[in-house]
C-alpha positions in Angstrom: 0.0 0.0 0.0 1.5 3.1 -1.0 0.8 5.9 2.0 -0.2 8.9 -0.1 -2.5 10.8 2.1 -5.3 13.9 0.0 -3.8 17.1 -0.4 -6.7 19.5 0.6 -5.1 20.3 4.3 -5.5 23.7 4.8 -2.4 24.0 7.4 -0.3 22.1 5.4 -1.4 24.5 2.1 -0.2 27.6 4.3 3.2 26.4 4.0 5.7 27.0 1.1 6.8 23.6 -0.5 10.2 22.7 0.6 12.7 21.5 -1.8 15.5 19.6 0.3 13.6 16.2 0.4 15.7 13.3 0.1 14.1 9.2 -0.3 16.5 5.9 0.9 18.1 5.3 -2.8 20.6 3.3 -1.5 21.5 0.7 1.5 22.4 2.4 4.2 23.6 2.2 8.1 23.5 3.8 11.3 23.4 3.5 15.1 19.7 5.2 15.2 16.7 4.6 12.9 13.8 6.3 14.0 10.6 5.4 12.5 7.6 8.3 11.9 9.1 12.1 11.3 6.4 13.6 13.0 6.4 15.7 16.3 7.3 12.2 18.4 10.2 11.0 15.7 11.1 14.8 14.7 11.7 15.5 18.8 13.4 12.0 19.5 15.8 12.9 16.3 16.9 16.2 17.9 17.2 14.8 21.7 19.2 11.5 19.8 21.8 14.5 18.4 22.0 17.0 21.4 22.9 13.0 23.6 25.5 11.5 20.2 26.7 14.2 18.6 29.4 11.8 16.8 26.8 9.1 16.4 24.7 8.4 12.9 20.7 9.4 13.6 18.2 8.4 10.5 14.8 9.4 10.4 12.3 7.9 7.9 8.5 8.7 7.4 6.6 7.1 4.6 4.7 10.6 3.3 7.0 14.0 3.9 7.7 14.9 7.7 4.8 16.5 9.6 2.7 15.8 7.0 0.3 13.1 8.5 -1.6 13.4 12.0 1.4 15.9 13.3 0.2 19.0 10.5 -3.4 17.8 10.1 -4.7 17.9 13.7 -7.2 20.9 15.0 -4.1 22.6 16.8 -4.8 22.4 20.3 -1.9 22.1 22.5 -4.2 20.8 26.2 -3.9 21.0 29.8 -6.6 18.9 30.7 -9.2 16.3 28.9 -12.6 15.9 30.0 -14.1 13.8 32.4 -17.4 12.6 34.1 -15.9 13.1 38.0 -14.1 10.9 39.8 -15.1 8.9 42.9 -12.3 7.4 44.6 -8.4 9.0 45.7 -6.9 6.3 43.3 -8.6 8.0 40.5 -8.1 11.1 41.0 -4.1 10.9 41.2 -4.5 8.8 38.0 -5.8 11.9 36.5 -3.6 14.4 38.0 -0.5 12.3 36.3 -2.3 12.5 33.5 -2.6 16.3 33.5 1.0 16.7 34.7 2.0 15.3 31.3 0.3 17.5 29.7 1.6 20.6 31.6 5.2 18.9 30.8 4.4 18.9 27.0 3.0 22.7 26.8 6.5 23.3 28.7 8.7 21.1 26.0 6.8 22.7 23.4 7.1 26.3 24.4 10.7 26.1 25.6 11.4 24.8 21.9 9.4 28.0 20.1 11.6 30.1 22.4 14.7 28.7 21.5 14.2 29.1 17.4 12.0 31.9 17.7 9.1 29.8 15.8 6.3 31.7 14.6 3.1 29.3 14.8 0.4 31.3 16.2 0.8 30.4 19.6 -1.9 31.5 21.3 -2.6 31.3 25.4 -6.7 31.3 25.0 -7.5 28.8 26.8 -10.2 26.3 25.5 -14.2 25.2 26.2 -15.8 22.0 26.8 -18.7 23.2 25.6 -22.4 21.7 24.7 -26.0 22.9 23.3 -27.8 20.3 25.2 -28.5 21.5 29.0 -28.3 18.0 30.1 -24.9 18.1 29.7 -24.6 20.6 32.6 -24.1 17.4 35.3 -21.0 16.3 33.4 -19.3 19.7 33.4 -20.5 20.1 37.4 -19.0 17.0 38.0 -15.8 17.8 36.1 -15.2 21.3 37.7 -15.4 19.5 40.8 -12.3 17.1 39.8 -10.5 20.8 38.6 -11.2 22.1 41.9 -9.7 19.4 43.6 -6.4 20.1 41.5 -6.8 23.7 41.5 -7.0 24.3 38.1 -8.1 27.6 36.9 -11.4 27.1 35.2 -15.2 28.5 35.1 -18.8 27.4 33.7 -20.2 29.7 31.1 -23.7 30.0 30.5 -25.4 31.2 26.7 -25.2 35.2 26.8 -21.4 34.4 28.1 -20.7 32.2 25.4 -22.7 33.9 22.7 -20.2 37.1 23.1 -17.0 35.1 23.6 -17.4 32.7 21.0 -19.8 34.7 18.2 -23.0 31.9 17.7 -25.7 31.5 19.9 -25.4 27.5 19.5 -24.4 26.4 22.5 -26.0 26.8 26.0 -23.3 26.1 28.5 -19.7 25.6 29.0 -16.9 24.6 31.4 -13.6 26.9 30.3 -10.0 26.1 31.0 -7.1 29.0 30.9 -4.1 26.7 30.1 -4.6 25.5 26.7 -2.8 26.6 24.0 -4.3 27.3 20.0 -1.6 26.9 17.6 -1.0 26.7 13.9 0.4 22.8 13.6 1.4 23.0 10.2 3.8 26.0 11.3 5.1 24.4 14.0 5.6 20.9 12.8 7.6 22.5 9.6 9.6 24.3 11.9 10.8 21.3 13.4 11.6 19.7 10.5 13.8 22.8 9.2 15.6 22.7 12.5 17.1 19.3 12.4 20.4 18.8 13.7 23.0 18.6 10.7 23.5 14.9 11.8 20.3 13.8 11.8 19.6 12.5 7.9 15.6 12.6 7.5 14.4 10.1 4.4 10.8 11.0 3.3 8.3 9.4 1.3 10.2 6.0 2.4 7.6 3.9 4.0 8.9 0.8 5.8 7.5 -2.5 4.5 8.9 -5.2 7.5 12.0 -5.4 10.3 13.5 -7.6 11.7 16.4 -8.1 14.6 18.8 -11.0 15.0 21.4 -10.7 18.3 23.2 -7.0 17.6 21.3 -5.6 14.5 18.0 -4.6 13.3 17.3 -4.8 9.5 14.6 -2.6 8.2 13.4 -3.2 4.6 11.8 -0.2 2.4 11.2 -1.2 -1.0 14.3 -2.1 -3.2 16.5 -1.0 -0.3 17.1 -1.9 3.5 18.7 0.3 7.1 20.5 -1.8 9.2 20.9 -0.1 12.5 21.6 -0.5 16.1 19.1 1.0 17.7 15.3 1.2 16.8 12.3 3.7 18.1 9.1 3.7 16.3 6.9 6.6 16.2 4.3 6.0 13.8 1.2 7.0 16.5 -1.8 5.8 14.2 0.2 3.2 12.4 1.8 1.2 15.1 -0.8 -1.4 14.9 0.0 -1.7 11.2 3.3 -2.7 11.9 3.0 -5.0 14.8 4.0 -3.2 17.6 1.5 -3.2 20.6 -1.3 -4.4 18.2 -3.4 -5.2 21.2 -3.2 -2.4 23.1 -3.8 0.2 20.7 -6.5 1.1 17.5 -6.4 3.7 15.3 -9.2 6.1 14.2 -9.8 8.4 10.7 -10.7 11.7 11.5 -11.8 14.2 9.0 -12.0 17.8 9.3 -12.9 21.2 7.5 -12.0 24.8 6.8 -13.3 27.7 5.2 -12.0 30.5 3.7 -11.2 33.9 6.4 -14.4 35.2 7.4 -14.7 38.7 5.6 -14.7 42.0 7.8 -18.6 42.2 7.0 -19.0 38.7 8.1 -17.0 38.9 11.3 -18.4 42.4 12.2 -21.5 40.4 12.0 -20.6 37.6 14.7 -19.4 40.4 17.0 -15.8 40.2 16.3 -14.5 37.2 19.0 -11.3 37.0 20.0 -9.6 33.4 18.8 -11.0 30.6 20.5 -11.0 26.6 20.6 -14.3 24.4 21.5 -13.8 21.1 22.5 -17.4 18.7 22.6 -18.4 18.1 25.7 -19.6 14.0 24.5 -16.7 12.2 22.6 -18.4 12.4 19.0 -19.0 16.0 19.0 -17.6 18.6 17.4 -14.4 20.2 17.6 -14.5 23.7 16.5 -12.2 26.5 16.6 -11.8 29.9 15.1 -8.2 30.8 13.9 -5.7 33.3 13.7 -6.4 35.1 10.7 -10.7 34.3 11.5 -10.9 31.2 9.8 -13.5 28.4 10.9 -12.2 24.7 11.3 -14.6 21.8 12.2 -14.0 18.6 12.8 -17.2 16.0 13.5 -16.7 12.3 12.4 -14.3 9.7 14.0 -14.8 5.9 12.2 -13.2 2.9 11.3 -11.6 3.6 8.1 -8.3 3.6 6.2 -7.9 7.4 5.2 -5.8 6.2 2.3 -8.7 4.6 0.8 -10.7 7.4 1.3 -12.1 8.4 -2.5 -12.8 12.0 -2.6 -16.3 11.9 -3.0 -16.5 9.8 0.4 -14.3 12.7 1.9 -17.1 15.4 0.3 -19.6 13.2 2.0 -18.4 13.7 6.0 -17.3 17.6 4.5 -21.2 18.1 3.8 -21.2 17.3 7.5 -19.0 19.5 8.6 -20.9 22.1 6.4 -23.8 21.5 7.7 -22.3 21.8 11.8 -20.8 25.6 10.6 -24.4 26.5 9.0 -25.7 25.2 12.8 -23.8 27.4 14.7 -23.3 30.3 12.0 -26.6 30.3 9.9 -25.6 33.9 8.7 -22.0 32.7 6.9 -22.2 31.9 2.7 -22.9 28.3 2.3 -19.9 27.6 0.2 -17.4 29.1 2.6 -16.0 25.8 3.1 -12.6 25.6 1.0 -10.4 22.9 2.1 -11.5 19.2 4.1 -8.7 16.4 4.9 -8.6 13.3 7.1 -5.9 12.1 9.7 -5.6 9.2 12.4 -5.2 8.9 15.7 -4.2 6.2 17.7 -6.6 5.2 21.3 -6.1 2.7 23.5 -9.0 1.7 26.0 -8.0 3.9 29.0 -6.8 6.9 27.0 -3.2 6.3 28.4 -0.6 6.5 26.0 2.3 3.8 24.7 6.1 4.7 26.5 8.2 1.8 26.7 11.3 -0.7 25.8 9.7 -3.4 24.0 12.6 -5.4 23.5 16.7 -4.5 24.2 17.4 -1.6 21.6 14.0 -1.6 20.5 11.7 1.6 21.7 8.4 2.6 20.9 6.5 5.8 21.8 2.9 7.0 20.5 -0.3 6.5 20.7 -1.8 10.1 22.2 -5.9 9.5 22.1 -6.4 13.0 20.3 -3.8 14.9 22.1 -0.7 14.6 20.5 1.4 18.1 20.1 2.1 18.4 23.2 3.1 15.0 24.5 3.8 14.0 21.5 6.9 16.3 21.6 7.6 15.3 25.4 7.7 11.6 24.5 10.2 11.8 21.5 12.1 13.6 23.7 12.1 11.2 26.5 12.1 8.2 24.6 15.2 9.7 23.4 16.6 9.8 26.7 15.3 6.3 28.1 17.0 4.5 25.1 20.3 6.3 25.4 19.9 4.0 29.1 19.4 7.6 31.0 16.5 8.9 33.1 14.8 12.0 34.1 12.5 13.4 36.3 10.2 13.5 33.4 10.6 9.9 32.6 9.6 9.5 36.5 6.4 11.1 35.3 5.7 9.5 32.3 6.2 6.0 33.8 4.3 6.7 36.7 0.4 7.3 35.1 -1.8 4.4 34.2 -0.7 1.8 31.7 -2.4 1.0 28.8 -4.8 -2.2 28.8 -5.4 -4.9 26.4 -7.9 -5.1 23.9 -9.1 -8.5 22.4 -8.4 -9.9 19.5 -10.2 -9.2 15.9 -13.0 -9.4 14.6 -14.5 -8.2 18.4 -11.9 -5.3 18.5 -13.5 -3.5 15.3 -17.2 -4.9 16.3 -16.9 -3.2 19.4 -15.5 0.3 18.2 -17.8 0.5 15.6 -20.6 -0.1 18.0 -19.4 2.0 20.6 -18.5 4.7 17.7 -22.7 4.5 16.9 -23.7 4.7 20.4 -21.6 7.8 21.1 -22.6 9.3 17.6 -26.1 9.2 19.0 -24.9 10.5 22.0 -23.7 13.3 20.6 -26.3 14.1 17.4 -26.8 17.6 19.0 -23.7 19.0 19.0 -22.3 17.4 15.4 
């Protein structure tokens, strides 16, 4: 299967087309291969360098780096995920790990904007869990009750609130967060790719069709040519299951997602000129909407089963009429065709939302799956993972290794029967706020 993902990303299309991209033409060698050139393999390359300056780093993707779930993703760099409340001490430490990742990844992120003076939008707004059905209101109680707990800064919104903050009158209630971060992920993905270390060699549009390690070696085959290397970390989020590694803790989902053109000054006058802002649904299957930098509306609504690389584009105009149709909900005074660009992506989930952080066998290393929330820990683990395989440790490795692990999930045909069905049940769930 060639890995050629559609082309109508709208962050990705902001970006000038870069001519230095190289493909494996040749056999080659080194003492690191690192699998997936996205934020995970694109921060594990630069951490490899800084730690083996004299050592031999390869990095491979099979599309060009930062192009797949890393520049395609809403932009939302979190400090906290939703939940219904906790019950028990046990539970709520398990969350508070949870959210000190996250605070550790807005760090590793900022620090490395800071140090190359990146310019990616970056934008402390904050975000809203937010919802149109009233009903909802116990979940976001419940939840501000766990923030309380943890003394995170936070407050519930009601509709005149909302209606000014966020321009539509579509939702009724909200619970808002100040630490989140909007960001441009195109911008800030491409900047890491530009930065790489001089010896750190980055292969694209190489896509890795089987491995395989004898005593001292690990020999990775891509087409008509192979990488024998030393020491192996994958980072391939959505596509770890696709090459054996932790198949049964982890499951990817397609996401697709929308933009429109920037809202005109008539049309933003009209929705009483908000300031940027980021809504996250308040039920799993909602949407995620956000307004951008330069006032453009993304959306994204529909999570399934499905290969995106087999994604025809009439199926992809089928979930954008979708989307469409969610924008006219909460914006019925915006054009109808003010949609100009739709894409899909993947994520990787694992049944507890914890994410993959280990040694799976000696110099073998895998980091990844991020249930949505990738930019920020993302970068952390590559980092990390960096460190743990160079047989080093850090406080935030302390961290890391200390939330939840992830849990098995059985075996297919069950695995997809029940996603799909849970997929339905939350979809219905959710039918309001789509």
């Amino acid at each position: 299967m060639n890995v050629v993902n559609d082309t109508g990303c709208s962050w990705i299309n902001d970006l000038d087309r870069r001519s230095n991209i190289k493909n494996l033409d040749k056999d080659k060698s080194c003492d690191w291969l690192i699998i997936g050139a996205g934020y995970t393999g694109l921060s594990a390359a630069r951490k490899l360098s800084e730690l083996h300056p004299n050592q031999k780093i390869i990095i491979v993707d099979a599309q060009l780096a930062g192009e797949g779930a890393s520049g395609r993703n809403s932009g939302y760099l979190v400090d906290t995920t939703l939940n219904d409340g906790f019950t028990s001490n046990k539970e709520l430490s398990n969350y508070k790990k949870k959210t000190d990742i996250y605070k550790l990844g807005i760090d590793v992120v900022k620090k490395f904007i800071k140090e190359h003076q990146v310019d990616c939008d970056w934008n402390e707004s904050g975000k809203y869990f937010a919802s149109s059905n009233e009903k909802d209101r116990k979940i976001l109680e419940n939840f501000s009750k766990t923030l309380l707990k943890l003394n995170f800064e936070h407050n519930i919104l009601d509709k005149d609130d909302l209606g000014k903050r966020l321009g539509t009158n579509f939702y009724n209630l909200a619970l808002y967060t100040k630490g989140g971060v909007l960001l441009h992920p195109g911008k800030l993905v491409r900047a890491m790719v530009d930065t790489l270390p001089d010896n750190v060699d980055l292969l694209e549009n190489t896509q890795i069709d089987e491995w395989s390690k004898n005593s001292d070696t690990i020999i990775c085959k891509f087409n008509n040519h192979k990488i024998i290397t030393k020491k192996i970390i994958f980072c391939t989020n959505g596509f770890l299951k696709s090459l054996g590694i932790k198949d049964n803790y982890n499951f990817p989902l397609t996401l697709t997602a929308s933009m429109t053109r920037p809202l005109t000054d008539m049309e933003y006058k009209f929705i009483g000129e908000p300031k940027e802002w980021g809504v996250l649904p308040v039920r799993p299957m909602g949407a995620t909407i956000r307004m951008t930098k330069d006032k453009r509306i993304l959306i994204r609504n529909t999570a399934e089963v499905h290969s995106p690389f087999k994604m025809s584009k009439s199926e992809l105009n089928k979930r954008s009429l979708n989307q469409k149709l969610g924008i006219k909900k909460r914006f019925p005074s915006l054009a109808d065709d003010i949609i100009v660009s739709s894409w899909s992506g993947v994520v990787s989930r694992t049944r507890n939302s914890s994410q993959i952080f280990e040694k799976i066998e000696d110099n073998v290393f895998v980091a990844g799956c991020y249930n949505g929330s990738g930019i920020g820990v993302g970068t952390l683990f590559g980092e990390q993972i960096a460190i743990k395989a160079s047989n080093e440790n850090s406080d935030e490795i302390n961290i890391i290794e200390s939330r939840t692990k992830p849990t098995w999930l059985p075996p297919q045909p069950f695995l997809n029967i029940g996603v799909k069905t849970r997929l339905m049940f939350e979809r219905f769930r959710s039918r309001s706020d789509v």
